[in-house]
PDB file as gemmi writes it, atoms N, CA and C in Angstrom:
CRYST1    1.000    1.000    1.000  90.00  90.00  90.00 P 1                      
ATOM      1  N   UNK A   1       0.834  -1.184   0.000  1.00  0.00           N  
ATOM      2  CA  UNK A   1       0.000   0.000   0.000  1.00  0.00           C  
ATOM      3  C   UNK A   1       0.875   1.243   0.000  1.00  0.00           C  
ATOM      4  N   UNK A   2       0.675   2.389  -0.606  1.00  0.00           N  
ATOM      5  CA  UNK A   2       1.172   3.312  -0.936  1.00  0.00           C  
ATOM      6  C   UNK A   2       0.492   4.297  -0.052  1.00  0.00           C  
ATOM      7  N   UNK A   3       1.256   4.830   0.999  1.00  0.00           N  
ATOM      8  CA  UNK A   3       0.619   6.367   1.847  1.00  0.00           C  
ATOM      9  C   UNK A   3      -0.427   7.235   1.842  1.00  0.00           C  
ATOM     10  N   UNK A   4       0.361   7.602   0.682  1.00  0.00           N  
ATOM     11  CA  UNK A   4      -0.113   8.916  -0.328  1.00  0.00           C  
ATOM     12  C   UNK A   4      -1.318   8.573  -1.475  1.00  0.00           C  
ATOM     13  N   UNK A   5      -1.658   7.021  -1.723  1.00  0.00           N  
ATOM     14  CA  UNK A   5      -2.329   6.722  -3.306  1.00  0.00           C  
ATOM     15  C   UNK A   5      -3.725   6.704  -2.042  1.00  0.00           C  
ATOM     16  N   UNK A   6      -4.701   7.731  -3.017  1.00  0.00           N  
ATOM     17  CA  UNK A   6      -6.000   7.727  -2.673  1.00  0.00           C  
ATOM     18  C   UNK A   6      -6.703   6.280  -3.381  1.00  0.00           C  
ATOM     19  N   UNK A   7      -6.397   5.832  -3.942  1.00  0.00           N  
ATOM     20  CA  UNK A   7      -6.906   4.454  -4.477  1.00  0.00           C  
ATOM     21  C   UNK A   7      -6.468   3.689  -3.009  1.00  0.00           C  
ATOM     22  N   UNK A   8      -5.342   3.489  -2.693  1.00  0.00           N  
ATOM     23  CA  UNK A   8      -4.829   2.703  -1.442  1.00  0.00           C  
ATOM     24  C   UNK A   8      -5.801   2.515  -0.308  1.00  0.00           C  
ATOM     25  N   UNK A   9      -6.051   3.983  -0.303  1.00  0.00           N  
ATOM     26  CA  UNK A   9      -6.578   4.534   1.051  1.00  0.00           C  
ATOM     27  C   UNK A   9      -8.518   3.875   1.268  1.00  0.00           C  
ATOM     28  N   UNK A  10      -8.791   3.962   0.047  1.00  0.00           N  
ATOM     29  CA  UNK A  10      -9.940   3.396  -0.141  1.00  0.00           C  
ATOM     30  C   UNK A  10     -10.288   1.825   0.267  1.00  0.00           C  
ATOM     31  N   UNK A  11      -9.504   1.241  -0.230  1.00  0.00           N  
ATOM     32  CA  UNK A  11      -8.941  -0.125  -0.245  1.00  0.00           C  
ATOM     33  C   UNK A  11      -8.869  -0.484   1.714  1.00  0.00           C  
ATOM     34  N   UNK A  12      -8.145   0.543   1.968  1.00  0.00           N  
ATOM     35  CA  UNK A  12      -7.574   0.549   3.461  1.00  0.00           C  
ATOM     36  C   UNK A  12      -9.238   0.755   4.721  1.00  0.00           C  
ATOM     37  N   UNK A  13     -10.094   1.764   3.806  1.00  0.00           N  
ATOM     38  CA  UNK A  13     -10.742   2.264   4.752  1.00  0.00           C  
ATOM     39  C   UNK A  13     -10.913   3.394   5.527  1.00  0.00           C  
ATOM     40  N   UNK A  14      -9.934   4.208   4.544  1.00  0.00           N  
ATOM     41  CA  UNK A  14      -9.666   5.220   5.390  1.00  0.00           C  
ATOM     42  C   UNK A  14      -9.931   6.489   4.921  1.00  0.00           C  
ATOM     43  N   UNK A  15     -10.560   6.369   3.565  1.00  0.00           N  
ATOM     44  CA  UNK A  15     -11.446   6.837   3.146  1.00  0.00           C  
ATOM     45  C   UNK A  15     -12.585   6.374   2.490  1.00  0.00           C  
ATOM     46  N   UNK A  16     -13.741   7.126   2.399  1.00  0.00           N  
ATOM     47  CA  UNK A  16     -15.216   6.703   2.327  1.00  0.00           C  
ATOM     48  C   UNK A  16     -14.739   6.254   0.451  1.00  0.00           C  
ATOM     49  N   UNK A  17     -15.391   4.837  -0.032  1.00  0.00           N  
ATOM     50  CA  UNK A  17     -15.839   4.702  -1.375  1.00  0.00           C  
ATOM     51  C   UNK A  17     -16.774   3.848  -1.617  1.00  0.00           C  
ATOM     52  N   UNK A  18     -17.603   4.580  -2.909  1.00  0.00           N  
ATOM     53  CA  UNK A  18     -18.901   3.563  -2.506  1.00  0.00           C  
ATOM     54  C   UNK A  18     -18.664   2.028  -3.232  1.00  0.00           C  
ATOM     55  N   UNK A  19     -18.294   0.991  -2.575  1.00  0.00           N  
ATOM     56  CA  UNK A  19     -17.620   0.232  -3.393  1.00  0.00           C  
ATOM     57  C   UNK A  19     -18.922  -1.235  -3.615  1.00  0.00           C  
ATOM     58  N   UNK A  20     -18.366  -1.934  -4.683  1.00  0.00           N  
ATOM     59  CA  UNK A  20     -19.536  -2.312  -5.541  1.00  0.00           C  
ATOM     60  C   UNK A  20     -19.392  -3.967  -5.158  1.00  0.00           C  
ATOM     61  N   UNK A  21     -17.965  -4.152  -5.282  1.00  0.00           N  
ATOM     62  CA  UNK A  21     -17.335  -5.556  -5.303  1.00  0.00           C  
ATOM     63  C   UNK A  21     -16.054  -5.385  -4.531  1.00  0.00           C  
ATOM     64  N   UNK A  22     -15.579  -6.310  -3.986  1.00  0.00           N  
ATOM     65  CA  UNK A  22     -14.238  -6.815  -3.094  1.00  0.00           C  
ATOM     66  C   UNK A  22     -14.142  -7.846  -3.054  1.00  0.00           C  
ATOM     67  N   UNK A  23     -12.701  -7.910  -3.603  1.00  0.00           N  
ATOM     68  CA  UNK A  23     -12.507 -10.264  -3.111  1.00  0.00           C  
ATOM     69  C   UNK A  23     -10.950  -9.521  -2.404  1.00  0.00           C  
ATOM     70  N   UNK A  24     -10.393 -10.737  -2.029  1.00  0.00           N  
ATOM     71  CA  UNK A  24      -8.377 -10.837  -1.914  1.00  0.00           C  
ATOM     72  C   UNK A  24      -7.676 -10.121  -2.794  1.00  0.00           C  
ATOM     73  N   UNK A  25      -8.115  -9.920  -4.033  1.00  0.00           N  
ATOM     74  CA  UNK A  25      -7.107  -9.371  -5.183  1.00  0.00           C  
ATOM     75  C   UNK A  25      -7.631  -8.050  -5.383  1.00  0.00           C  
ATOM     76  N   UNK A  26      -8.932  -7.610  -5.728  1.00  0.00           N  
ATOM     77  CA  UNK A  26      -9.588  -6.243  -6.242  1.00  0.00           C  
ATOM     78  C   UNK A  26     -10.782  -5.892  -5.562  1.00  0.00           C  
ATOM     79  N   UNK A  27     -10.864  -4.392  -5.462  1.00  0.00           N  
ATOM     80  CA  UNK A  27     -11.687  -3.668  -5.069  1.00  0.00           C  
ATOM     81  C   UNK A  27     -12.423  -2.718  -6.424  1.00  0.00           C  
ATOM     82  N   UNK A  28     -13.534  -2.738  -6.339  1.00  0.00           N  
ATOM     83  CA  UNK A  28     -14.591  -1.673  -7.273  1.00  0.00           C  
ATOM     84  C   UNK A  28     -15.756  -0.918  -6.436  1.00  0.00           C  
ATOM     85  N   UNK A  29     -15.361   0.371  -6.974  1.00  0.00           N  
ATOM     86  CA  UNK A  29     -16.178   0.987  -6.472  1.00  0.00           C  
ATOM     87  C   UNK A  29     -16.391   2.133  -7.731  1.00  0.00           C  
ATOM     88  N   UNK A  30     -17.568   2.774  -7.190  1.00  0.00           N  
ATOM     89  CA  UNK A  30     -18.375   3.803  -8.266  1.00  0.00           C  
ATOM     90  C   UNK A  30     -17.270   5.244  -8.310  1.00  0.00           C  
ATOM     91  N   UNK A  31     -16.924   5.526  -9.772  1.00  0.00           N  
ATOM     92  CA  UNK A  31     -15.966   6.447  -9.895  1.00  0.00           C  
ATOM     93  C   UNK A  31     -17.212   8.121  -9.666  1.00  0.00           C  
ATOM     94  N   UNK A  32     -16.539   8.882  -9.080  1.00  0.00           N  
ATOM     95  CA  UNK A  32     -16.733  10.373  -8.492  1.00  0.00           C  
ATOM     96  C   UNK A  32     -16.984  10.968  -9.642  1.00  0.00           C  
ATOM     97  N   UNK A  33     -16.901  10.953 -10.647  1.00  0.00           N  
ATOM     98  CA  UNK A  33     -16.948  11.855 -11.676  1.00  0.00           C  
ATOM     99  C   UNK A  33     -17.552  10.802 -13.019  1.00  0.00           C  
ATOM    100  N   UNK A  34     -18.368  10.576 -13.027  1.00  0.00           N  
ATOM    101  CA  UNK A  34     -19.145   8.839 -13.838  1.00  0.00           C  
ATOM    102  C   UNK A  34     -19.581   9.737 -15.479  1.00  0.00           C  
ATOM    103  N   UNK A  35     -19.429   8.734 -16.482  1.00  0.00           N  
ATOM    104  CA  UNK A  35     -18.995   9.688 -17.678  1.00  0.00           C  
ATOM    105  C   UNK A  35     -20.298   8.514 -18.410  1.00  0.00           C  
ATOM    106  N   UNK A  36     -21.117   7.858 -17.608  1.00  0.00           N  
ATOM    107  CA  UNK A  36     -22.147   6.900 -18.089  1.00  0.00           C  
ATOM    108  C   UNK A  36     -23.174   6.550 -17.001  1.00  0.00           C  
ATOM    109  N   UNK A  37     -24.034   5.866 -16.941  1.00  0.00           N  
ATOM    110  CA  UNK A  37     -25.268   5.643 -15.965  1.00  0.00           C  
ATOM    111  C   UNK A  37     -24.319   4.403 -14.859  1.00  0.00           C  
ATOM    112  N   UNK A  38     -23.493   3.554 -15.415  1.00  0.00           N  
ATOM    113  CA  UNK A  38     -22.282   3.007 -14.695  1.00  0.00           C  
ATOM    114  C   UNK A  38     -21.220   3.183 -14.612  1.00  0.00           C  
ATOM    115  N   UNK A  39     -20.436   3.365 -14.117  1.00  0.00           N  
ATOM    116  CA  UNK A  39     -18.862   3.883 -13.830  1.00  0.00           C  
ATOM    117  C   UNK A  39     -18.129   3.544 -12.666  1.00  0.00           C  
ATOM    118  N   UNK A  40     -17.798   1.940 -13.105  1.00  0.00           N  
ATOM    119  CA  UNK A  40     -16.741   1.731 -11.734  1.00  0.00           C  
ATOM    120  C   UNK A  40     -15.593   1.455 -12.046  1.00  0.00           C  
ATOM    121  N   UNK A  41     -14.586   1.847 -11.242  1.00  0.00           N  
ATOM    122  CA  UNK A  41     -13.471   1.862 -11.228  1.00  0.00           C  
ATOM    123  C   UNK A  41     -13.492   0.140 -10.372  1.00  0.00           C  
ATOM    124  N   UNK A  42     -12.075  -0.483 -11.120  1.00  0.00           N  
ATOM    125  CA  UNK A  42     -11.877  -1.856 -10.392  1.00  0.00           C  
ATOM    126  C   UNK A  42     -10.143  -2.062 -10.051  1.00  0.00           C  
ATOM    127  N   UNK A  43      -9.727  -1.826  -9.195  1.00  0.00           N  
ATOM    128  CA  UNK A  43      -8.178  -1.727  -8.956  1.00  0.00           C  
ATOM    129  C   UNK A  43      -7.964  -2.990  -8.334  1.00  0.00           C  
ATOM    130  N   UNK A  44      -6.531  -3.268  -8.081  1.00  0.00           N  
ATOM    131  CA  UNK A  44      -5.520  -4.489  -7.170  1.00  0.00           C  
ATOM    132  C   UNK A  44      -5.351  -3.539  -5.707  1.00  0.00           C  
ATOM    133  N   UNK A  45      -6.174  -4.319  -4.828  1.00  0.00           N  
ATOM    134  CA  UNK A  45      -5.730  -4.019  -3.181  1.00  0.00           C  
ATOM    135  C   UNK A  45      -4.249  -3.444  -3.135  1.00  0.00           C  
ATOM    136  N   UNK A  46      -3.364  -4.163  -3.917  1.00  0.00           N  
ATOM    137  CA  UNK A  46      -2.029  -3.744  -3.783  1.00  0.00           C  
ATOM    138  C   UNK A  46      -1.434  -2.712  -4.917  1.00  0.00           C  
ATOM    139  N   UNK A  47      -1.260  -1.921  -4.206  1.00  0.00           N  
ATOM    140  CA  UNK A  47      -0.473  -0.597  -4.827  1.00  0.00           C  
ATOM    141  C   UNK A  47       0.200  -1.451  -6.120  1.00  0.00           C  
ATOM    142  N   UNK A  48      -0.226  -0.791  -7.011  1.00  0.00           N  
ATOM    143  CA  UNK A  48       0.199  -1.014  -8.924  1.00  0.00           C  
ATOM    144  C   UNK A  48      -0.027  -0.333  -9.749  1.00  0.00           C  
ATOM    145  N   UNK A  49       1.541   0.690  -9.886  1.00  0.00           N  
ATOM    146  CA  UNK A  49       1.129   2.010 -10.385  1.00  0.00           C  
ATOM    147  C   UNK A  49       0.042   1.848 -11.928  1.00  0.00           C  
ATOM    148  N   UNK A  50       0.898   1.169 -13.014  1.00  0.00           N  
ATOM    149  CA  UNK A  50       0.498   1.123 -13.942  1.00  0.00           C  
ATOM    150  C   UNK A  50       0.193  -0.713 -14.995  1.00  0.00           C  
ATOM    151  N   UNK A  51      -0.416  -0.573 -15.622  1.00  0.00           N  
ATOM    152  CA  UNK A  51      -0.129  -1.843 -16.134  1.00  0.00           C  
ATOM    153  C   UNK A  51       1.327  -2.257 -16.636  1.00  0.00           C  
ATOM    154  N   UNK A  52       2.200  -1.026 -17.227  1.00  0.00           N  
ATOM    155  CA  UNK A  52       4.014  -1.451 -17.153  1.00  0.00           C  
ATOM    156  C   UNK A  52       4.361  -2.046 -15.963  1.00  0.00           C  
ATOM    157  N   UNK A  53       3.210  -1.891 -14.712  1.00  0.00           N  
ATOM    158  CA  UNK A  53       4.805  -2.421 -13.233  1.00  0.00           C  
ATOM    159  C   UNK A  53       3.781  -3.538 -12.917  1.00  0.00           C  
ATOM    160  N   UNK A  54       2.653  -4.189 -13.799  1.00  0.00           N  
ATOM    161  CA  UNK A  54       2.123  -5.267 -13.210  1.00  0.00           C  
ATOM    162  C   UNK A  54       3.008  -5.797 -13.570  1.00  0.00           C  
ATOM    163  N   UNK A  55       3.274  -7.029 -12.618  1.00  0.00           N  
ATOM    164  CA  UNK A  55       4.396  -7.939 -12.115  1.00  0.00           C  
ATOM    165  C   UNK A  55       3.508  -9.512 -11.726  1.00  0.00           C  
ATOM    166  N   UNK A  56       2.615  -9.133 -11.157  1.00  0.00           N  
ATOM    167  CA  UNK A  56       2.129 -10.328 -10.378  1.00  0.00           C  
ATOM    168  C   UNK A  56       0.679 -11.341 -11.508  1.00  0.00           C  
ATOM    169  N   UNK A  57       1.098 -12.736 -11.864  1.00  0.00           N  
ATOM    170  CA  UNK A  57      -0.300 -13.290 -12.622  1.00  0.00           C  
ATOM    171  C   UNK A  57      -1.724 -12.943 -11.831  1.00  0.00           C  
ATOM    172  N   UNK A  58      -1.435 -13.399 -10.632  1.00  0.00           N  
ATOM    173  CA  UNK A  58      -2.963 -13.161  -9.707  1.00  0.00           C  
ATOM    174  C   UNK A  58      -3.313 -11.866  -9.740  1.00  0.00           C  
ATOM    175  N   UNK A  59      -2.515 -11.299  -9.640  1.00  0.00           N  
ATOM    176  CA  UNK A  59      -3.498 -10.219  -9.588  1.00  0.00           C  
ATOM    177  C   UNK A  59      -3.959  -9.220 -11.121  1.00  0.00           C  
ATOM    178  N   UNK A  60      -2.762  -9.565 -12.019  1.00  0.00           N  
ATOM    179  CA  UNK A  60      -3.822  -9.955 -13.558  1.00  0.00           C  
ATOM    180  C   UNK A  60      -4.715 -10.209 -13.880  1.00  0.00           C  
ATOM    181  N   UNK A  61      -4.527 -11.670 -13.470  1.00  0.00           N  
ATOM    182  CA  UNK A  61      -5.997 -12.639 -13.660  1.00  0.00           C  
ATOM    183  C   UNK A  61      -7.176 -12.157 -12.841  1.00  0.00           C  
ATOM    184  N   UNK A  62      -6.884 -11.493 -11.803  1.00  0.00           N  
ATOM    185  CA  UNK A  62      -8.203 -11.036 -10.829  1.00  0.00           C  
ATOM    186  C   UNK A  62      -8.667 -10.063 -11.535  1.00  0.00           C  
ATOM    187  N   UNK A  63      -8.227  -8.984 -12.156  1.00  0.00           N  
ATOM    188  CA  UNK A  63      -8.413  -8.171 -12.272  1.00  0.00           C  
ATOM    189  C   UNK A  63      -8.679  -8.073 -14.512  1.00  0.00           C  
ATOM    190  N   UNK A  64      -8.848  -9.000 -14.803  1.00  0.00           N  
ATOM    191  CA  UNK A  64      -9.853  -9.186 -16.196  1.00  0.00           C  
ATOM    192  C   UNK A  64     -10.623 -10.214 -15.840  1.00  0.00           C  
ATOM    193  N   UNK A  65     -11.054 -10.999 -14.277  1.00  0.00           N  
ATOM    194  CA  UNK A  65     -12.043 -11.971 -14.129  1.00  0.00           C  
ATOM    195  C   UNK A  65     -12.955 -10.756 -12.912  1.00  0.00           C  
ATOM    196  N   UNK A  66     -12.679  -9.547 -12.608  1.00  0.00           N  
ATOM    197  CA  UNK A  66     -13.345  -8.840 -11.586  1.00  0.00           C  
ATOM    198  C   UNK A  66     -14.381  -7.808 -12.544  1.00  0.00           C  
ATOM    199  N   UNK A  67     -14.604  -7.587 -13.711  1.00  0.00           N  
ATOM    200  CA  UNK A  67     -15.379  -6.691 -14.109  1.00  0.00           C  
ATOM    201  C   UNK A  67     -16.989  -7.803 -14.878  1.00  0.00           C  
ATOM    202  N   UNK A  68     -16.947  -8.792 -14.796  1.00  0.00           N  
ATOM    203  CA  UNK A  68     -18.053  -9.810 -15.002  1.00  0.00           C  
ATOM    204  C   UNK A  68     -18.720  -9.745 -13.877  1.00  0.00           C  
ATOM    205  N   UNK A  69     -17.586 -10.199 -12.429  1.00  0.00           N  
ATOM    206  CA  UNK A  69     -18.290  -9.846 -11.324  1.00  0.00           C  
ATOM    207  C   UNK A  69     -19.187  -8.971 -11.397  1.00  0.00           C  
ATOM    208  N   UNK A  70     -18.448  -7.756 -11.332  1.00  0.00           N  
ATOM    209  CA  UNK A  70     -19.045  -6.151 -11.413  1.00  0.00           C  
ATOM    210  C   UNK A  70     -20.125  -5.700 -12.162  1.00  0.00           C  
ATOM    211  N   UNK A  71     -20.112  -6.338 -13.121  1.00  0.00           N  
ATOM    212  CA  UNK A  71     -21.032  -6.728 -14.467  1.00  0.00           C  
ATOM    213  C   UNK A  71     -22.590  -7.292 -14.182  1.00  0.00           C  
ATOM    214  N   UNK A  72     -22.366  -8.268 -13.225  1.00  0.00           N  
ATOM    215  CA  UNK A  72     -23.722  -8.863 -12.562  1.00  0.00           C  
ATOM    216  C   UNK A  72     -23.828  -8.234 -11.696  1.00  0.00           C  
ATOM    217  N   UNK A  73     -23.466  -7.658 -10.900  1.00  0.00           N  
ATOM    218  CA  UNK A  73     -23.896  -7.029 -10.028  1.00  0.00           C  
ATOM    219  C   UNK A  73     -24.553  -5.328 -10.174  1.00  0.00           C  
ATOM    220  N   UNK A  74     -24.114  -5.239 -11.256  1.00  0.00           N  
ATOM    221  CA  UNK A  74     -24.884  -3.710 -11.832  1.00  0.00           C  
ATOM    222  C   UNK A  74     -25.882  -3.894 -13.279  1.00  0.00           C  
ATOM    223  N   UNK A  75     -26.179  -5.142 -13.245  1.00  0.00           N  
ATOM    224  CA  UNK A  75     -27.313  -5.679 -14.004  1.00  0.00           C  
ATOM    225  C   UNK A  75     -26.588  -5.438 -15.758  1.00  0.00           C  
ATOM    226  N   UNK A  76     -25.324  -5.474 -16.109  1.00  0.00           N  
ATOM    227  CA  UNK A  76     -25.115  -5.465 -17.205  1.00  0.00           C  
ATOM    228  C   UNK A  76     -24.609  -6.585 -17.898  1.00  0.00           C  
ATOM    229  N   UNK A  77     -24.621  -8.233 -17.013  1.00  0.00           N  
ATOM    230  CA  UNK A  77     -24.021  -8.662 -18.177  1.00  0.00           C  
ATOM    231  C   UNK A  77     -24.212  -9.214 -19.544  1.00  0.00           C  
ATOM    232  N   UNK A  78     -25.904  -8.923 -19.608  1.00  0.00           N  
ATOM    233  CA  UNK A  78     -26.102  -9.323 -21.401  1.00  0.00           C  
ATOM    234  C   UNK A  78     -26.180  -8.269 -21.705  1.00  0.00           C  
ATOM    235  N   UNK A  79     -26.508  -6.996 -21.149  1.00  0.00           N  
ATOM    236  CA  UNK A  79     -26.326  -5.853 -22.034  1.00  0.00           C  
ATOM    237  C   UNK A  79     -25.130  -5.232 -22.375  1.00  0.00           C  
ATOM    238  N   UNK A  80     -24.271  -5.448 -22.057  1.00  0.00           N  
ATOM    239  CA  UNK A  80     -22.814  -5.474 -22.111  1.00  0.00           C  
ATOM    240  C   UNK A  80     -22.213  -4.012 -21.588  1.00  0.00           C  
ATOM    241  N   UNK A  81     -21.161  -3.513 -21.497  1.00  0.00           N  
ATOM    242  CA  UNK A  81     -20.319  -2.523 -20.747  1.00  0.00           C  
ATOM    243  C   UNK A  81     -19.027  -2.490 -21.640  1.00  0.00           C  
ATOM    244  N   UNK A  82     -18.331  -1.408 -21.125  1.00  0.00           N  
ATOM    245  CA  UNK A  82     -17.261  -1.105 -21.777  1.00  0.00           C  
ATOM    246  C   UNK A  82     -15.822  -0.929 -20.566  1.00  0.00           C  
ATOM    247  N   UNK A  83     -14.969  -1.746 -21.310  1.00  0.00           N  
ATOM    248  CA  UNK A  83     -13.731  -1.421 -20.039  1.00  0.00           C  
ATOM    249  C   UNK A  83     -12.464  -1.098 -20.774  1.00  0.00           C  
ATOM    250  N   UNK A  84     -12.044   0.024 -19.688  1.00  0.00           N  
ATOM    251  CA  UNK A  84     -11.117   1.155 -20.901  1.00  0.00           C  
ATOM    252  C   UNK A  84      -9.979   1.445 -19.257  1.00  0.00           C  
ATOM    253  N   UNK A  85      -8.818   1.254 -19.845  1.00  0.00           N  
ATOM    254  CA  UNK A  85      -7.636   1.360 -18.585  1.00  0.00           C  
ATOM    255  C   UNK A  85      -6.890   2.139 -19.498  1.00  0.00           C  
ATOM    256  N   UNK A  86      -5.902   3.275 -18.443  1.00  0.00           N  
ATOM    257  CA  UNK A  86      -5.048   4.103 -19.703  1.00  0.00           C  
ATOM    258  C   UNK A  86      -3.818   3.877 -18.863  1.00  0.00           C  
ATOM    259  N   UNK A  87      -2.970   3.933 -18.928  1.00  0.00           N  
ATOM    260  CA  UNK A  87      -1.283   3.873 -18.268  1.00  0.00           C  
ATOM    261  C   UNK A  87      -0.316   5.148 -18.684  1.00  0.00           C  
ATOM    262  N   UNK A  88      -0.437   6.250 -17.978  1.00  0.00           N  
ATOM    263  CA  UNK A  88       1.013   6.429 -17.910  1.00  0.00           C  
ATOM    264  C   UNK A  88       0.279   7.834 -17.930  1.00  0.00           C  
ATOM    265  N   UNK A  89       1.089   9.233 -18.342  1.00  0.00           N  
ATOM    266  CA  UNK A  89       0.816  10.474 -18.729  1.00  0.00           C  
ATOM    267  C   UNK A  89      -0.063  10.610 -20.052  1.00  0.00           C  
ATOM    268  N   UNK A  90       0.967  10.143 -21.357  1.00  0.00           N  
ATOM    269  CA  UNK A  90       0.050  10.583 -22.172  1.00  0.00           C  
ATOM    270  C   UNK A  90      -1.162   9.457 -22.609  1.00  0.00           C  
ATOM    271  N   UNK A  91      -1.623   8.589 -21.819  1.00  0.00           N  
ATOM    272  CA  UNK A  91      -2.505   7.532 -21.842  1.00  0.00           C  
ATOM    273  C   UNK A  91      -3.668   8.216 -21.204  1.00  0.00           C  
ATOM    274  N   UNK A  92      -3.563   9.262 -20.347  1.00  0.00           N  
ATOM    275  CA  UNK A  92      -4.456   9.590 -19.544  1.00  0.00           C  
ATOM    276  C   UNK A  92      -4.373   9.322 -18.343  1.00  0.00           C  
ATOM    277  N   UNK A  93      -3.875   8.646 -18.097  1.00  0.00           N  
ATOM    278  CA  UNK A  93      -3.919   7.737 -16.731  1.00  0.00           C  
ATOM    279  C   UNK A  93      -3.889   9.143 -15.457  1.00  0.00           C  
ATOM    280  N   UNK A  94      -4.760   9.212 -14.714  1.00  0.00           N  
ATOM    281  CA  UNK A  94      -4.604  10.608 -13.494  1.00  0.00           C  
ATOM    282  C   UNK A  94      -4.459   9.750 -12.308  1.00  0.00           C  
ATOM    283  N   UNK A  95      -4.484   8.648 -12.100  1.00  0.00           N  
ATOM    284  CA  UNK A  95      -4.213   8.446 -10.643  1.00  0.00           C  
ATOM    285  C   UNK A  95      -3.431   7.230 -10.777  1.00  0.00           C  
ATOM    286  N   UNK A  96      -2.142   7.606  -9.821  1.00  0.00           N  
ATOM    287  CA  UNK A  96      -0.918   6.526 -10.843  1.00  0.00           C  
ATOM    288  C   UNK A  96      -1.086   4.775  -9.391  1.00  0.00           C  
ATOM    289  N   UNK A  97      -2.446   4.589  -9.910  1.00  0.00           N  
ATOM    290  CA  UNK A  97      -2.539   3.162  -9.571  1.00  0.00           C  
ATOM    291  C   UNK A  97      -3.601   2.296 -10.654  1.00  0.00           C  
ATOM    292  N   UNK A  98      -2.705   1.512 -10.953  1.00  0.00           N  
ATOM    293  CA  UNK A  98      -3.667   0.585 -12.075  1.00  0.00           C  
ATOM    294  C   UNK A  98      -5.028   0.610 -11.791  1.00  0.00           C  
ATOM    295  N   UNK A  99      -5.928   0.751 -12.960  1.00  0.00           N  
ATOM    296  CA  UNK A  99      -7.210   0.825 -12.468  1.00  0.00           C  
ATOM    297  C   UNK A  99      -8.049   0.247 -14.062  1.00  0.00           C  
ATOM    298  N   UNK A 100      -9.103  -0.311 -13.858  1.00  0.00           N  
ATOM    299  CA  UNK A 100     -10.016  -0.194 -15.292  1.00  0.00           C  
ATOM    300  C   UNK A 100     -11.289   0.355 -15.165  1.00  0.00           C  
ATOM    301  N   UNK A 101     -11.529   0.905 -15.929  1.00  0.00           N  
ATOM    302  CA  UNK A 101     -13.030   1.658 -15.731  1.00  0.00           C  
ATOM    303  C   UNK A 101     -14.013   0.890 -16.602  1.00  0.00           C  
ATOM    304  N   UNK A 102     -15.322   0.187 -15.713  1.00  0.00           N  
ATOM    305  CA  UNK A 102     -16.165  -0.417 -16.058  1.00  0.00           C  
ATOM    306  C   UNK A 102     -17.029   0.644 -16.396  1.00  0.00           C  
ATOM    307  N   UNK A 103     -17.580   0.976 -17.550  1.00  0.00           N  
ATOM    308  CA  UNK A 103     -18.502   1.907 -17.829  1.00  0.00           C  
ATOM    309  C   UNK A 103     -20.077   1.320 -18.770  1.00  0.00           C  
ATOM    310  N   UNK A 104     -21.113   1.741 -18.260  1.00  0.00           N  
ATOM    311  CA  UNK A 104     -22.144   0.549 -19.189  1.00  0.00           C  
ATOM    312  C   UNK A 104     -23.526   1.683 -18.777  1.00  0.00           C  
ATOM    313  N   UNK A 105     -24.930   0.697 -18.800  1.00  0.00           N  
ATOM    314  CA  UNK A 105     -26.046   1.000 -18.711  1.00  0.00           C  
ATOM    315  C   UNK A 105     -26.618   2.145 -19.937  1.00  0.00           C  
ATOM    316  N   UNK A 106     -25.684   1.677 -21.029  1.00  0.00           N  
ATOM    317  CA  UNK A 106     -26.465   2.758 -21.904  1.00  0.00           C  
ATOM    318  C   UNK A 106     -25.436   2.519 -22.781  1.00  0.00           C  
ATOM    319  N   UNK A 107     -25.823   2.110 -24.530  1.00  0.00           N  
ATOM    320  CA  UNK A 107     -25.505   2.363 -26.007  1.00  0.00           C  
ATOM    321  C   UNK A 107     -24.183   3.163 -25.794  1.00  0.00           C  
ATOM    322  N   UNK A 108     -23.022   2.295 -25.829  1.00  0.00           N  
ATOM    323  CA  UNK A 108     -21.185   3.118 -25.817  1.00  0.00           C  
ATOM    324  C   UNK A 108     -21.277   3.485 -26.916  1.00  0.00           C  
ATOM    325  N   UNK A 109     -20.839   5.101 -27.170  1.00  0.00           N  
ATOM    326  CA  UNK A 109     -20.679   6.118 -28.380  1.00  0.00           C  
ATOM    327  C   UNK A 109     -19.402   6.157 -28.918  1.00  0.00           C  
ATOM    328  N   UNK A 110     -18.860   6.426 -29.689  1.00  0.00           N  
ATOM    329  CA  UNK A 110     -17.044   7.069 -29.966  1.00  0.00           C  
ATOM    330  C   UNK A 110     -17.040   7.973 -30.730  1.00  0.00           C  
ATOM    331  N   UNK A 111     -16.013   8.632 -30.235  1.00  0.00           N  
ATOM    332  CA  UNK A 111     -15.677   8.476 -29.198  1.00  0.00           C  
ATOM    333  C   UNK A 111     -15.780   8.657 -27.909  1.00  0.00           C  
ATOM    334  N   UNK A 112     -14.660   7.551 -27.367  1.00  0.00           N  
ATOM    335  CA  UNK A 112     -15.240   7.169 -25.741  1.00  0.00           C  
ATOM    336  C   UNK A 112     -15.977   7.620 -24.804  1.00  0.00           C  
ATOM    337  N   UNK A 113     -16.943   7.307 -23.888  1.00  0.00           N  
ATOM    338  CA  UNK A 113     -17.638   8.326 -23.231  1.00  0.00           C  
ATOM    339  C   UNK A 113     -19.128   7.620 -23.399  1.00  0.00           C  
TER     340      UNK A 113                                                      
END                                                                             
């Protein structure tokens, strides 16, 4: 866990998130600024800045088997959703802990959004 990473801190408890899903490997919760009728963010409990410093299979694998979860549980999985992760500066990426954004409940446009 990283101090300073507000993703961490969430994870930790130590700040409020409204979170959707949790196992051992990943946490999801509803992103603050939602760019669709669904918008969750799904990260690794463990501090991982970007997809360059994933290192670990499990928590890989948790984390492209955690948005199906997420998926049933926000009533989208035959209507399907969209999952969009960016890495680095010019990727977009604003909060430097791996994250994917589950976004759904409504006809995905492009661009993204």
């Amino acid at each position: 866990m990283s101090t300073d990473c507000i993703f961490c801190k969430i994870v930790a408890g130590e700040i409020p998130g409204d979170i959707v899903y949790q196992n051992e490997h990943v946490t999801a919760f509803r992103d603050i600024n939602p760019i669709a009728p669904t918008h969750v963010l799904i990260i690794p409990n463990e501090h991982v800045e970007s997809t360059e410093t994933l290192r670990e299979p499990d928590i890989a694998a948790a984390l492209m088997l955690a948005p199906r979860e997420v998926a049933a549980v926000e009533g989208l999985g035959e209507s399907g959703y969209r999952l969009i992760s960016n890495t680095g500066p010019d990727g977009r990426q604003e909060v430097m802990h791996l994250h994917i954004h589950l976004i759904g409940g409504r006809r995905m446009k492009y661009p993204i959004g």
